[in-house]
N, C-alpha and C positions, 0 to 999 in steps of 0.2 A: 504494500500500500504506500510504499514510499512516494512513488509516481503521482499519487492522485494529488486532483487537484485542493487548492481550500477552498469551498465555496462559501458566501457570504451574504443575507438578505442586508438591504441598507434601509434603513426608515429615517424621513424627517417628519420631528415632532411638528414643525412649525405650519408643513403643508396639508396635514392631515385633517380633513374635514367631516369623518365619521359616516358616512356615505354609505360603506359595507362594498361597496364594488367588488372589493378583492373579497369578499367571505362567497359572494354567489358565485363568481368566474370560479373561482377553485371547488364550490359545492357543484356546480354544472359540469367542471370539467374532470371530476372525479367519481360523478353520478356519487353522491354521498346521498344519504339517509334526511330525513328527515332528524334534525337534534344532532346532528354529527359533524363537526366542523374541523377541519386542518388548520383554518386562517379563525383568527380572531380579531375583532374589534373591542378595544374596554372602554369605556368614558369615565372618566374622573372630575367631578365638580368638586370646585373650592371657592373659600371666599362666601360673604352674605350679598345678600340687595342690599342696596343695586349693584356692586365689584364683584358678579361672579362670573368665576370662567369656568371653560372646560376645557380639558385635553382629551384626544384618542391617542389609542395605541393601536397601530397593526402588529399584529402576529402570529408566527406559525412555529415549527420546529427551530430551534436555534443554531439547530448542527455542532450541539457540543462536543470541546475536544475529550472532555470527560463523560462518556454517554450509560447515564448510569440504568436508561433503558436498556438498551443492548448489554451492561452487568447482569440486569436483572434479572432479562427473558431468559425462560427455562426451556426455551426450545431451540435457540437461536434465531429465530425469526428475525429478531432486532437485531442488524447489522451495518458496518461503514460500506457504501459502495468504494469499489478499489478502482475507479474511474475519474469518481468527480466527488470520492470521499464526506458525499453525503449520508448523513442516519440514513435508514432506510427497513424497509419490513416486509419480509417475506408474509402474503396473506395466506401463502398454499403451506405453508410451517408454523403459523401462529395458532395456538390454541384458545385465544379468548381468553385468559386467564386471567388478565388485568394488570399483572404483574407490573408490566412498563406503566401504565397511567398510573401507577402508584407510585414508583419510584419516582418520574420526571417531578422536578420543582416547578416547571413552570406549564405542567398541564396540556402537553404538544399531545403526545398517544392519546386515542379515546376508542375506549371496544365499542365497535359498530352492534347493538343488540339485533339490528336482523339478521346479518354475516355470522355473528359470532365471531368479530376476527376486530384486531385492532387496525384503526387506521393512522396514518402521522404523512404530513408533508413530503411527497417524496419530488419538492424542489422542479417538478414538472420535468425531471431530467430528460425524459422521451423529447420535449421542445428544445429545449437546452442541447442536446446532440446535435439537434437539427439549427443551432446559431441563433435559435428563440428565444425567447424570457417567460421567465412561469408565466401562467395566467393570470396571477393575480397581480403581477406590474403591469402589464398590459392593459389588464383592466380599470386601475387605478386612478379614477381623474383627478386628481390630485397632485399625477406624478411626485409622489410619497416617497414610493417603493421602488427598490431598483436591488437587480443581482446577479453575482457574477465572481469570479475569481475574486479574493482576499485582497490581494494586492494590487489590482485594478480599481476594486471599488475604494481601497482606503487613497490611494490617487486620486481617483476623481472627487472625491467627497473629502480632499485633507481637513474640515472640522468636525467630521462623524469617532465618535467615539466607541469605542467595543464597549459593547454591554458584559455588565459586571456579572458575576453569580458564583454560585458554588461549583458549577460544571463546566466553565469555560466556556460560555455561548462564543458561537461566531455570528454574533446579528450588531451590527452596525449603528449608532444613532445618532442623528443630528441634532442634536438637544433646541427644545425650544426658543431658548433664551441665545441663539446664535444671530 
């Protein structure tokens, strides 16, 4: 796995308008369930009336370098692809066990209850191969969201900041206040 690449989602807090774009392009283009999300949107209000603001957040798998899903799974399902060293999850090896959405801190895995099988961001690699971007940058009106090799996107974005955590996220952000 030396060869693979780093891949990296990049968010700017400042452009994100909560919209959900990217939560339906990736539910659409994952055929996902009803209640089963890869991508996530949170809102956070602060502040009383009349100073109040909100923030979103987009988010999906963070592509930890410490992936304590893939520790977890007991079957191995939860694996690094050796291409573009994305997480990733075998659904034809996954037993539904829960295992990984328990482990992850930040709630990427979620067991699809009609499958039976977990599902997690797998980075849209099949576009990505093909010199695409997930669907859910595409989708994005906002243009928020953008992704792509580690060291491409901290180029292009030099005031995006690696997101902090206990597992080493590789997700990207351009803090609000830039």
């Amino acid at each position: 796995m030396s060869d693979a690449k780093e891949m990296a989602f990049v968010f700017d807090e400042a452009k994100c308008i909560g919209c959900k774009s990217c939560v339906i392009a990736c539910k659409d283009k994952n055929d996902l369930s009803a209640g089963v999300n890869m991508r996530y949107v949170d809102e956070v209000e602060s502040g009383t009336f009349p100073d109040v603001k909100v923030r979103y957040t987009s988010h999906a798998c963070h592509n930890c370098e410490e992936c304590v899903c893939v520790d977890g799974c007991p079957t191995g399902a939860f694996h690094r692809d050796d291409e573009y060293g994305c997480t990733m999850v075998d659904t034809e090896a996954c037993i539904g066990c829960g295992a990984c959405e328990e482990s992850c801190p930040y709630g990427a895995p979620m067991v699809d209850a009609s499958i039976q099988k977990s599902r997690l961001c797998n980075k849209c690699v099949d576009l990505v191969a093909l010199g695409k971007r997930p669907a859910c940058v595409d989708a994005c009106l906002a243009r928020c969201l953008d992704f792509g090799e580690m060291s491409e996107m901290q180029a292009a974005y030099p005031e995006a900041q690696r997101m902090t955590g206990e597992c080493s996220p590789r997700t990207l952000v351009v803090p609000k206040d830039v």
